[in-house]
C-alpha positions in Angstrom: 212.3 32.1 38.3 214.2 29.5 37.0 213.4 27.5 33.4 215.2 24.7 31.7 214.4 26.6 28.5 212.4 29.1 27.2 210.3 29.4 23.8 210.0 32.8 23.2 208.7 35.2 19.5 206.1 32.7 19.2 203.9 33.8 16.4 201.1 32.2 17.1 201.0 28.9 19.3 197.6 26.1 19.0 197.3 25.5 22.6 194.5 22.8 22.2 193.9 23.7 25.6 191.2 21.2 27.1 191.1 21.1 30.9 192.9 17.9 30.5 189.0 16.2 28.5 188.6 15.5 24.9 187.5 18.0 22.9 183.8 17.1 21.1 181.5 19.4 18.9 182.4 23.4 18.4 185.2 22.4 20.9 187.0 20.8 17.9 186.9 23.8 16.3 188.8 25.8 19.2 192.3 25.6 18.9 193.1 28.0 21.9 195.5 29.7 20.1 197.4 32.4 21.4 199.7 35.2 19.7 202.9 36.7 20.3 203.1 34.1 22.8 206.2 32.7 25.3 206.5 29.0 26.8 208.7 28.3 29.3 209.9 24.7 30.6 211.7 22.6 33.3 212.1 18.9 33.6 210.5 18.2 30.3 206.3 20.1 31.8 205.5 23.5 30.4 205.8 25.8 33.9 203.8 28.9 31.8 202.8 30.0 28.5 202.0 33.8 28.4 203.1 36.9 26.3 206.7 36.6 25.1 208.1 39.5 26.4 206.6 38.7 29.8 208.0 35.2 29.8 211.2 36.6 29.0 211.4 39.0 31.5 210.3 36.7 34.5 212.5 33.7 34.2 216.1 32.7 34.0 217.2 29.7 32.0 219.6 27.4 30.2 218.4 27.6 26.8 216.1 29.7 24.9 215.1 29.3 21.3 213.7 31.8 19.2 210.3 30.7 17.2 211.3 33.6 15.0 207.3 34.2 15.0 206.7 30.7 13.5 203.5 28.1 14.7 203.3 25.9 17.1 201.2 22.8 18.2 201.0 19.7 20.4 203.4 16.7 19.3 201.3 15.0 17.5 199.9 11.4 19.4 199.3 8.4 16.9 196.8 6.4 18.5 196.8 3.3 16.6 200.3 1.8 14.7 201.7 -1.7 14.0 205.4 -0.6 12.9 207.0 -3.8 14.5 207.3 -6.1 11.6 210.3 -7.5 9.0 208.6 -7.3 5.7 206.6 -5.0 4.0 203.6 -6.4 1.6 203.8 -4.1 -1.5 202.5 -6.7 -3.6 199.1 -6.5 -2.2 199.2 -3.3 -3.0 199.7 -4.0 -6.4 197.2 -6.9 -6.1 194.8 -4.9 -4.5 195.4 -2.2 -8.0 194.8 -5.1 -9.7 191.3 -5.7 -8.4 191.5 -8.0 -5.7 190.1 -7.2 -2.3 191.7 -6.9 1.2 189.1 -9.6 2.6 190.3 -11.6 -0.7 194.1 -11.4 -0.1 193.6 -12.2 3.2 191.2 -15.5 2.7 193.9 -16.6 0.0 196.7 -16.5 2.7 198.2 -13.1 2.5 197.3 -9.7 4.6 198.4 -10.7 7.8 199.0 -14.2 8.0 201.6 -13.1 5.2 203.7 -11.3 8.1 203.5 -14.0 10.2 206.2 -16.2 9.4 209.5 -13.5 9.3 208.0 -12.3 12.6 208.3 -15.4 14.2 211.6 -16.3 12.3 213.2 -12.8 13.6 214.8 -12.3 17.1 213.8 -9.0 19.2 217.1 -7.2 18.1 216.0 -7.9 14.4 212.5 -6.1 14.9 213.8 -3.3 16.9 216.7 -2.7 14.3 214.1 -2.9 11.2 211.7 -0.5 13.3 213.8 2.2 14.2 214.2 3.9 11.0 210.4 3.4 10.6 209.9 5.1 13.9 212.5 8.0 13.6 210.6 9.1 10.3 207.3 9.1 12.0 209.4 11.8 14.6 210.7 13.9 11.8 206.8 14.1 10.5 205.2 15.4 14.6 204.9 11.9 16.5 206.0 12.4 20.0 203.5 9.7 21.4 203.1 6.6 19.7 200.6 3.1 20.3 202.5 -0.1 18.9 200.7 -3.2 18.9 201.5 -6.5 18.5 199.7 -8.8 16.3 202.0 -10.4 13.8 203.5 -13.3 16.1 199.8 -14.9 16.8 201.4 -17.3 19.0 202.9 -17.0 23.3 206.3 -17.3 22.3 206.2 -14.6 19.3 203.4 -12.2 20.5 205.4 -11.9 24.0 208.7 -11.6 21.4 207.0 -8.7 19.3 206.1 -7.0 22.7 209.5 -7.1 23.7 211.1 -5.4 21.0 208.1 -2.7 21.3 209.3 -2.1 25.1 213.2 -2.0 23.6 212.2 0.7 21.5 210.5 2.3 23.8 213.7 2.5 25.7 216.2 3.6 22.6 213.5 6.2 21.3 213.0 9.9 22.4 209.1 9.6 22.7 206.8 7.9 24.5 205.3 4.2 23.2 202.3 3.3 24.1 202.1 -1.2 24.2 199.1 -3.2 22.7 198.8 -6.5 23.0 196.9 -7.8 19.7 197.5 -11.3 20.0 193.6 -11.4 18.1 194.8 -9.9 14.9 194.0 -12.9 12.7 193.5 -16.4 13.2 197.2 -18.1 12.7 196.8 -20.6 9.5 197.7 -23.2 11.8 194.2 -22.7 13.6 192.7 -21.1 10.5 189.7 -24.4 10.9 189.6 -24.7 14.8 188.8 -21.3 16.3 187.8 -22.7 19.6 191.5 -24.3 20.4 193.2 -21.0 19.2 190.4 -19.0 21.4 191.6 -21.2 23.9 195.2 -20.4 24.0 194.3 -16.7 23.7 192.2 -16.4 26.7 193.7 -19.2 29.0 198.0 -18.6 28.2 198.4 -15.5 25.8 196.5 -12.9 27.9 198.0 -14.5 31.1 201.2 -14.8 29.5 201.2 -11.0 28.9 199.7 -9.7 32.0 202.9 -11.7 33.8 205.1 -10.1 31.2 204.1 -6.3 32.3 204.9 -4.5 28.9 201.3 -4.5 27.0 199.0 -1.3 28.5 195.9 -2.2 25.7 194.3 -5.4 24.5 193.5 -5.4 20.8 191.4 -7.2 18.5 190.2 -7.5 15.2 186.0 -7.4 15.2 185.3 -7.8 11.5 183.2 -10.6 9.8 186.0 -12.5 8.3 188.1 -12.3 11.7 186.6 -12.1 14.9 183.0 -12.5 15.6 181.3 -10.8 18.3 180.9 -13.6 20.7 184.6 -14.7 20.0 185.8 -10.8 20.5 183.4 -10.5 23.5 185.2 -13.3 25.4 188.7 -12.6 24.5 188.4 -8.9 25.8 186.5 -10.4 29.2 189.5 -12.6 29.3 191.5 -9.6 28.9 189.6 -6.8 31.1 190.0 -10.1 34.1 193.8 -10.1 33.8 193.7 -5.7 34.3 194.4 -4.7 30.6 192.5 -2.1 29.1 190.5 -2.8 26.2 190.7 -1.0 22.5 188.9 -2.9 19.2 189.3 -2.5 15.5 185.4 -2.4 14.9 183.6 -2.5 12.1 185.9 -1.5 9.7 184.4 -3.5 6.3 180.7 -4.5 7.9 178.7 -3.2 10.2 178.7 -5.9 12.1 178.0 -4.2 16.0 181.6 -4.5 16.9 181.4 -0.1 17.5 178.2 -1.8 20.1 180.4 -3.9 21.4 183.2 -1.6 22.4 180.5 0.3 24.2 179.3 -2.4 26.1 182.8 -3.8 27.0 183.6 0.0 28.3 186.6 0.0 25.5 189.1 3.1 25.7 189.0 3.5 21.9 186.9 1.9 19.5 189.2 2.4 15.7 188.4 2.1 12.0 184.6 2.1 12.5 184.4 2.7 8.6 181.1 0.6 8.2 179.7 2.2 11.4 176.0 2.2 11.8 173.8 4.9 13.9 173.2 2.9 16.7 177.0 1.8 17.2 177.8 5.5 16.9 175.9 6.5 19.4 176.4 3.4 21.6 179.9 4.6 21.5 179.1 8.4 22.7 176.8 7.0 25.5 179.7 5.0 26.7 182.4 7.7 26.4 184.4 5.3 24.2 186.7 7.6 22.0 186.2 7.0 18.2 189.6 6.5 16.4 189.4 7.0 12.5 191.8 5.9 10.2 191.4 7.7 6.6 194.6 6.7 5.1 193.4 3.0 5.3 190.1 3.7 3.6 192.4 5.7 1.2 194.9 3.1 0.7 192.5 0.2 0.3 190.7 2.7 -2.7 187.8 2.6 -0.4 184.7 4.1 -2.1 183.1 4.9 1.2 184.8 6.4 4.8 184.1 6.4 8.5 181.5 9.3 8.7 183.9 11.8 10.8 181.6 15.2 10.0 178.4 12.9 11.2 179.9 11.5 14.2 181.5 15.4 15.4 178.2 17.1 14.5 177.0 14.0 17.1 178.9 15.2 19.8 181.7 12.8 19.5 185.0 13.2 20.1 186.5 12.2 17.3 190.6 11.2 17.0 192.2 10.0 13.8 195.4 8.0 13.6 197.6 6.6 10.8 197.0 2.6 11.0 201.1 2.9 10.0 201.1 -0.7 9.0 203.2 -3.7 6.5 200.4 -4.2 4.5 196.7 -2.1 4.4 198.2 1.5 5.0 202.3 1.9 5.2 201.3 5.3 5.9 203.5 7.2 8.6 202.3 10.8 8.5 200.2 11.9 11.2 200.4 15.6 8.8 199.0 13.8 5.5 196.2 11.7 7.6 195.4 15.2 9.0 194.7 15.9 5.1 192.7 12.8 4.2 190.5 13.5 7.2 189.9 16.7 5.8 188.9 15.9 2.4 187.9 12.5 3.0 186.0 13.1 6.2 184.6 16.2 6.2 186.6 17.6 8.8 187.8 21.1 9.3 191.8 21.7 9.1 191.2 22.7 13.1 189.3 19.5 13.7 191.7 17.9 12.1 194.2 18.6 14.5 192.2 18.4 17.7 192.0 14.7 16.0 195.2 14.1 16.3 196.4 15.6 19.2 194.1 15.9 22.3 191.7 13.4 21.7 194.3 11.0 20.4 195.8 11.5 23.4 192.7 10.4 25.1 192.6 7.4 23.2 195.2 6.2 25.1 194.0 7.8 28.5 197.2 10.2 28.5 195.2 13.2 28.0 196.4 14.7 31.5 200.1 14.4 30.1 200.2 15.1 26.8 197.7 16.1 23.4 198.0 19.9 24.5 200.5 22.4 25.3 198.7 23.4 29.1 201.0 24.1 32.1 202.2 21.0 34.0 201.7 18.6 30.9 204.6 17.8 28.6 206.5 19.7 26.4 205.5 17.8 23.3 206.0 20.8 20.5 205.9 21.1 16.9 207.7 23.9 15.2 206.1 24.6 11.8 207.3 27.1 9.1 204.0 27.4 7.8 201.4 30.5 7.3 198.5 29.2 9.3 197.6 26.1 10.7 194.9 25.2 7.6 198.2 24.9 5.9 199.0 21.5 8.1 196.3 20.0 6.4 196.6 21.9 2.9 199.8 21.3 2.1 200.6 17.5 0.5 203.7 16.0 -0.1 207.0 17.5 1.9 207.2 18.4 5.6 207.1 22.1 6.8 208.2 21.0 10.5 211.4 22.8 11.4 212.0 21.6 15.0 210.0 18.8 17.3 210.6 18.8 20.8 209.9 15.8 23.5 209.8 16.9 27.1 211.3 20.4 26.0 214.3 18.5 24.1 214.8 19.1 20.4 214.6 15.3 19.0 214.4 16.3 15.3 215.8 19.5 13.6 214.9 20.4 9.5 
């Protein structure tokens, strides 16, 4: 039988193996692994995953590369990013050190109104060349499926400019890019006392607007008590679910203030943050199937004192999926491995957990969880080639990457 290329000496490989579902309770815990193991590929989909020798013996190929009894895992799938920007706000950081609060900043102009104005000043060939590099690192650390939102144009003209250079790099880039619209990221300063005309625009020519444009997948927003309320959120997302997009929510990230029940009632794909979530939102959001998306190195970055209760919400029954919130001002975090940590420690998750997190049900949080999120036959061949002793090393381990090869669609796309 013929393969494209063959994986074979496989010392042990973390199947994640779901029956294309998200993985919720003891499931978590199950990383399907299997030893001494052979993959074999063609046109970029696993054809078979058995015992090396066997795999060897019954196909024929171009290329085979020898795990040399290393790990393997899913390509990791980062679920929620904003890596389309020009500047980076390391001041804040050092305001933030300096005891001022993220709601602070933001009220006194900075946060995200702060990227506003280079976004809208840059052309799409200046985002996608100052994203690139930012992208390309987040390969060399496991992402092979990435969510990019929009969110720092906050008007037609620059959201639909921002979601351009997102579909450009989605074009120059070896992985698969997943388009939010968050044209509801913050209220522009221009409309910072007149919510209702800004509401306006959003619902009656920005959704439209990008619905026409075809890119965006997702619609975004920003549910928090200095942002969007609940009525405002809950009529931008109708106005988005109308024009056929489907719906995601940063949700009570800083209050509680029902935006995890609103994600439930709006029949959201994801529901993220969800820091300050209370009982009833939680379980709002299992009785609604929406996936709960936690960001840790946000909470870690901000110097939170409290995080999203992860070990509460899996001992629930959820299925939990973590992401890096890779962003220019609250969390320039990139590393799907070091969120895998924070999750951990932070969280209360175990190291398998952790990676069920950020693989499978990640990959649900974007409704790709029949294509990618596990290493199954007929789903991509999204692999991670670690030279590590176990897989509770992934999380264990702080600081420098242990990956050795990542491969998109069977292709090597980054090499130690």
């Amino acid at each position: 039988m013929k393969a494209d290329t063959i994986i074979i000496n496989i010392g042990q490989v973390a199947t994640m193996a779901s029956g294309g579902k998200s993985k919720s309770g003891a499931q978590m815990n199950d990383a399907g692994i299997l030893s001494d193991a052979g993959i074999a590929i063609r046109d970029g989909l696993i054809l078979e995953i058995g015992p090396s020798a066997e795999i060897e013996k019954k196909y024929h190929w171009d290329e085979a590369i020898d795990a040399k009894g290393r790990i393997l895992t899913p390509g990791f799938v980062d679920s929620h990013t904003h890596p389309v920007f020009v500047h980076t706000r390391e001041d804040e950081f050092a305001m933030r050190l300096a005891g001022k609060s993220y709601v602070e900043i933001s009220l006194a102009g900075g946060g995200i109104r702060s990227s506003i104005a280079s976004t809208r000043a840059a052309s799409v060939a200046e985002l996608v060349e100052l994203s690139l590099p930012r992208i390309q690192r987040m390969i060399a650390l496991g992402t092979t499926t990435l969510e990019a939102k929009s969110g720092y144009g906050l008007s037609v003209e620059s959201e639909l400019k921002q979601l351009k250079a997102i579909d450009e790099l989605s074009k120059v880039l070896p992985i698969d890019i997943v388009c939010t619209f968050l044209g509801a990221h913050e209220y522009p300063i221009e409309y910072e006392n007149d919510h209702v005309s800004y509401l306006k625009i959003l619902t009656q020519e920005m959704i439209p607007a990008v619905k026409e444009q075809g890119i965006a997948e997702f619609c975004d927003i920003f549910t928090e008590a200095h942002v969007f309320s609940i009525e405002e959120s809950r009529k931008v997302l109708r106005a988005a679910k109308d024009q056929g997009l489907k719906l995601k929510m940063h949700a009570d990230e800083i209050i509680p203030i029902g935006g995890a029940e609103l994600a439930a009632e709006m029949g959201c794909t994801s529901a993220d943050h969800l820091g300050a979530a209370s009982d009833n939102g939680i379980m709002a959001l299992k009785a609604a199937g929406v996936i709960p998306t936690l960001l840790p190195a946000t909470l870690f970055s901000l110097a939170a004192k409290t995080y999203a209760r992860g070990r509460f919400m899996i001992d629930s029954g959820l299925p939990v999926a973590i992401a890096t919130d890779y962003n220019p001002g609250s969390c320039n975090c990139d590393s799907m491995p070091f969120t895998m940590s924070l999750a951990c420690l932070q969280m209360g998750l175990t190291p398998i957990e952790a990676l069920s997190a950020a693989t499978i049900n990640a990959a649900c949080a974007l409704g790709r969880q029949d294509q990618v999120g596990s290493l199954e036959p007929g789903k991509l061949a999204d692999i991670i080639i670690w030279d590590i002793p176990s897989l509770n090393f992934i999380p264990y381990h702080l600081g420098s990457s242990h990956i050795v090869k990542v491969l998109k669609r069977g292709r090597r796309i980054f090499k130690a």
